[in-house]
C-alpha positions as CSV (number, residue, x, y, z in Angstrom):
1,X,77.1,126.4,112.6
2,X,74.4,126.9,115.4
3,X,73.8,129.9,117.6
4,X,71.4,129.5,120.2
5,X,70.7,133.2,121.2
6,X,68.4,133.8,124.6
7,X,67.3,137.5,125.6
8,X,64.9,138.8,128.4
9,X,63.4,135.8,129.1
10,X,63.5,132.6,131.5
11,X,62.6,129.7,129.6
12,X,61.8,126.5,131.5
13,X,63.2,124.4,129.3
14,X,66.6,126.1,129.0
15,X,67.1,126.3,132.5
16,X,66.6,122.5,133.2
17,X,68.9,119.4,132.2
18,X,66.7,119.0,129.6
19,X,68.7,122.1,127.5
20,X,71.3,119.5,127.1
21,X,68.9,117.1,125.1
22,X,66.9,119.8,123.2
23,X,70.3,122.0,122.3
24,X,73.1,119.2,121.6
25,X,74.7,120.1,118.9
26,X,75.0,124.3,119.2
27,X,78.4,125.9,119.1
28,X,77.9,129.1,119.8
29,X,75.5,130.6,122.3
30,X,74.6,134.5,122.8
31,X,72.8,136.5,125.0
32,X,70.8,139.6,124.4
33,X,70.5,141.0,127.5
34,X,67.9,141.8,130.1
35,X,68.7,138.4,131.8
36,X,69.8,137.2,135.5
37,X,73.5,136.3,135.4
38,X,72.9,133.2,137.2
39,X,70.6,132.1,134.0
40,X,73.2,133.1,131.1
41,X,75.8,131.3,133.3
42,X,73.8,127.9,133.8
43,X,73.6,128.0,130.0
44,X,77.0,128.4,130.0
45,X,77.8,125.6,132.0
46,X,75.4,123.0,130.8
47,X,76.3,123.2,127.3
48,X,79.6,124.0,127.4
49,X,80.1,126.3,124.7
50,X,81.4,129.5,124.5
51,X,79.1,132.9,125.1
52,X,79.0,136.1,124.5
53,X,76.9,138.7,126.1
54,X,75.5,142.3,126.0
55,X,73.6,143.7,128.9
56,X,70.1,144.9,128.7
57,X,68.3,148.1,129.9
58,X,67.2,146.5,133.1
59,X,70.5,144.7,133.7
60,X,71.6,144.4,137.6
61,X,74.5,146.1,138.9
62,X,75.7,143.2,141.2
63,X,73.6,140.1,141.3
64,X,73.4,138.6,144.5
65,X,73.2,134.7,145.0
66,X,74.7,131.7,147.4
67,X,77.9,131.8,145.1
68,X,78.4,135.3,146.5
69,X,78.0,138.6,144.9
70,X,78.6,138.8,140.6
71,X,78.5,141.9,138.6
72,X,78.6,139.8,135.1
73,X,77.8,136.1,134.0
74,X,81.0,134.3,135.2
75,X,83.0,132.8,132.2
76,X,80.9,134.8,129.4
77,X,82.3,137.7,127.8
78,X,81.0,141.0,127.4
79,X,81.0,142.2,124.0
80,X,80.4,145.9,124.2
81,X,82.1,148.2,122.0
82,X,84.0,145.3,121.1
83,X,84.7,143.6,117.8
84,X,85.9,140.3,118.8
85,X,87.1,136.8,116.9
86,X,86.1,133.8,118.0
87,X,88.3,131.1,117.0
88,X,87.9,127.7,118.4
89,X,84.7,127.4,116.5
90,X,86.0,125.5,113.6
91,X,86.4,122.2,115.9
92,X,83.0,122.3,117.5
93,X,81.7,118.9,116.1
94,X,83.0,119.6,112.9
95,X,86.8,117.7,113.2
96,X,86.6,114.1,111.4
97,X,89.6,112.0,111.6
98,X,93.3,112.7,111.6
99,X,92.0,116.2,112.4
100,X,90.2,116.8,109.1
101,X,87.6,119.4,109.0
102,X,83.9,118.5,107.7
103,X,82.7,122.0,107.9
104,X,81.9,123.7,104.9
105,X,81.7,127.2,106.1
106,X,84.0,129.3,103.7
107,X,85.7,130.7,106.6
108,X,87.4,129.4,109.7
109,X,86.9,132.4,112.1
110,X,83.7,133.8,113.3
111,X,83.6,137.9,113.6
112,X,80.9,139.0,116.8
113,X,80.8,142.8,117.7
114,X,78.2,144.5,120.1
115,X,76.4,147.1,121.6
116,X,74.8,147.0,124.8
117,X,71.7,148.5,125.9
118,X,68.6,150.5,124.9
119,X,68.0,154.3,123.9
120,X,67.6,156.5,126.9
121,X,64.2,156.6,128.4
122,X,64.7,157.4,131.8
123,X,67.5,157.1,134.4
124,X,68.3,153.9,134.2
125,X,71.6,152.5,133.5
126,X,72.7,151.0,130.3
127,X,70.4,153.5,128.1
128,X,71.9,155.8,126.2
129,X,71.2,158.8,123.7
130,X,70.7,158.1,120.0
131,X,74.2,160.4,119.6
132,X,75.6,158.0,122.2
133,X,75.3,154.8,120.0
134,X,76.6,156.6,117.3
135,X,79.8,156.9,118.9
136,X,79.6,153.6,120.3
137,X,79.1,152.4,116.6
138,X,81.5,154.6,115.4
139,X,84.8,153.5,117.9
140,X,84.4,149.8,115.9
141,X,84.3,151.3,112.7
142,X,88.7,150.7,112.5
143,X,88.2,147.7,113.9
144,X,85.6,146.5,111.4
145,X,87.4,148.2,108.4
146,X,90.8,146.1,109.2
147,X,88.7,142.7,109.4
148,X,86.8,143.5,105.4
149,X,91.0,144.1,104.6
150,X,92.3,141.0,106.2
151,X,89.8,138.5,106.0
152,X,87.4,139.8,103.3
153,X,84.6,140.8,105.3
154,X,83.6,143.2,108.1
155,X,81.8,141.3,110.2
156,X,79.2,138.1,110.8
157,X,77.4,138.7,113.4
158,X,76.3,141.8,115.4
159,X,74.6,141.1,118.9
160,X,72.7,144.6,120.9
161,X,70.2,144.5,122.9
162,X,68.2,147.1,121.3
163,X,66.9,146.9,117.6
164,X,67.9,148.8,115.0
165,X,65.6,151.9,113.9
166,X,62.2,150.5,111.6
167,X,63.1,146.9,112.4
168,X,60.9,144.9,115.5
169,X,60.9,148.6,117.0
170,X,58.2,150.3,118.4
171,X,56.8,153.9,118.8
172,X,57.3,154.5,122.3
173,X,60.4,155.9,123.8
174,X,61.9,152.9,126.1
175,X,61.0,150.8,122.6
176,X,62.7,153.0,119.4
177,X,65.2,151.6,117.5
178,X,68.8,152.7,117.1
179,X,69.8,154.7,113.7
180,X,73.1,154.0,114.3
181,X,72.4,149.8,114.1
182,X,71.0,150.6,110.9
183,X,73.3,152.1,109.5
184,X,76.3,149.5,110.5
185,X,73.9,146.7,109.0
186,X,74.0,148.9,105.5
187,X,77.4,149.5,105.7
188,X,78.9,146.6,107.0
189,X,76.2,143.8,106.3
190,X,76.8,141.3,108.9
191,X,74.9,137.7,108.2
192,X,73.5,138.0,111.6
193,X,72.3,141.1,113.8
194,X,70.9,139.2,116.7
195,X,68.8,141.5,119.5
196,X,66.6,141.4,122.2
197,X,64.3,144.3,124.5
198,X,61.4,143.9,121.9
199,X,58.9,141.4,124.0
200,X,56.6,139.1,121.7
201,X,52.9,138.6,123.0
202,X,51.7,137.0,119.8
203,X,52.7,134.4,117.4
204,X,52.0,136.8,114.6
205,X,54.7,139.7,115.5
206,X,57.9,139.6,113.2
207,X,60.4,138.6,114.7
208,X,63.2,137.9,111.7
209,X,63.8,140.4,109.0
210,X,66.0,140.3,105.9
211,X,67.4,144.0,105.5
212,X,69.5,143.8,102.6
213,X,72.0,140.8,103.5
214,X,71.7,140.4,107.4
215,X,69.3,138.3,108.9
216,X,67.6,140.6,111.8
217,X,66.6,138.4,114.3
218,X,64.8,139.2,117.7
219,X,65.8,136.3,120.2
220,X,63.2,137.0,123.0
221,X,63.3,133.9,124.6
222,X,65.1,132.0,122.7
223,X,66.1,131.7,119.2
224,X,68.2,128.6,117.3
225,X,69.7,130.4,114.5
226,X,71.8,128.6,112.0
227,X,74.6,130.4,110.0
């Protein structure tokens, strides 16, 4: 399975026809936040697949455009404080004939769940206290503890915008990480936590870290992730 994951960026090439060509065989797509809506819903529309979002930091309260006014990327869905399944994954290029699956994933639907924003820093919207994630984190806790009962596992892939706390963060106060991300990565141990809100200036910044089974990814930009 492919994720294409974007986050805080406008990149040419994705916002052309060409993201058709370059992308053509993703099934999933994600957003990270701190992007126009217009952007994450041209995506969308180009390659046809389904996306989920969380908003960023310096997300807009209503976007303003010649399609009229938006408050969120038309046809994506939000998911903060959510633990959703997506389930129409398993035919996404993967159905041979007479409806027979080639996939080998060992599963056949794909658990998201996510958190939006950044720790406070100012009085921006979308920012919130490090005791505020940690009841954000804390209301998907049932959710994620009847998914490890009936299906086995808690969840695949966790989507913020924010990193978690000592991974891609930094030491200033619109940059820390989130202790409560942490700890759901320890305790849950998604394949994937996929964020944004960290900005790469040089090739040699990390950008993917294994913390004990999940993949940490920052997606500024863009990010092909396969899972």
């Amino acid at each position: 399975m492919k994720i294409l994951s974007i986050s805080d960026k406008i990149v040419d090439v994705i916002y052309s026809p060409a993201c058709r060509e370059k992308f053509p065989d993703v099934d999933l797509l994600i957003s990270c936040g701190d992007l126009p809506y217009y952007y994450v819903e041209y995506v969308l529309t180009i390659l046809d697949k389904p996306l989920y979002y969380v908003r960023g930091n310096h997300a807009s309260t209503v976007e303003y455009a010649q399609q009229g006014a938006r408050t969120e990327p038309r046809g994506a869905i939000d998911l903060h404080r959510k633990a959703l399944t997506e389930k129409n994954l398993i035919f996404a290029g993967v159905e041979g004939n007479a409806g027979r699956l080639k996939t080998s994933l060992p599963f056949k639907h794909l658990i998201l769940a996510g958190v939006e924003g950044s720790i406070r820093y100012n009085t921006g919207d979308h920012q919130y206290t490090q005791g505020e994630m940690w009841l954000m984190i804390y209301s998907l806790v049932p959710r994620l503890l009847w998914n490890r009962l009936a299906r086995g596992r808690a969840l695949d892939v966790f989507v913020t915008h924010a990193p978690p706390c000592g991974i891609h963060d930094k030491t200033d106060r619109a940059h820390v990480g989130v202790d409560a991300f942490r700890w759901l990565d320890q305790t849950f141990r998604p394949k994937l936590h996929l964020h944004g809100h960290i900005h790469i200036y040089q090739h040699a910044e990390i950008t993917e870290t294994l913390f004990g089974e999940t993949r940490v990814i920052n997606t500024y930009g863009h990010r092909l992730t396969e899972i």
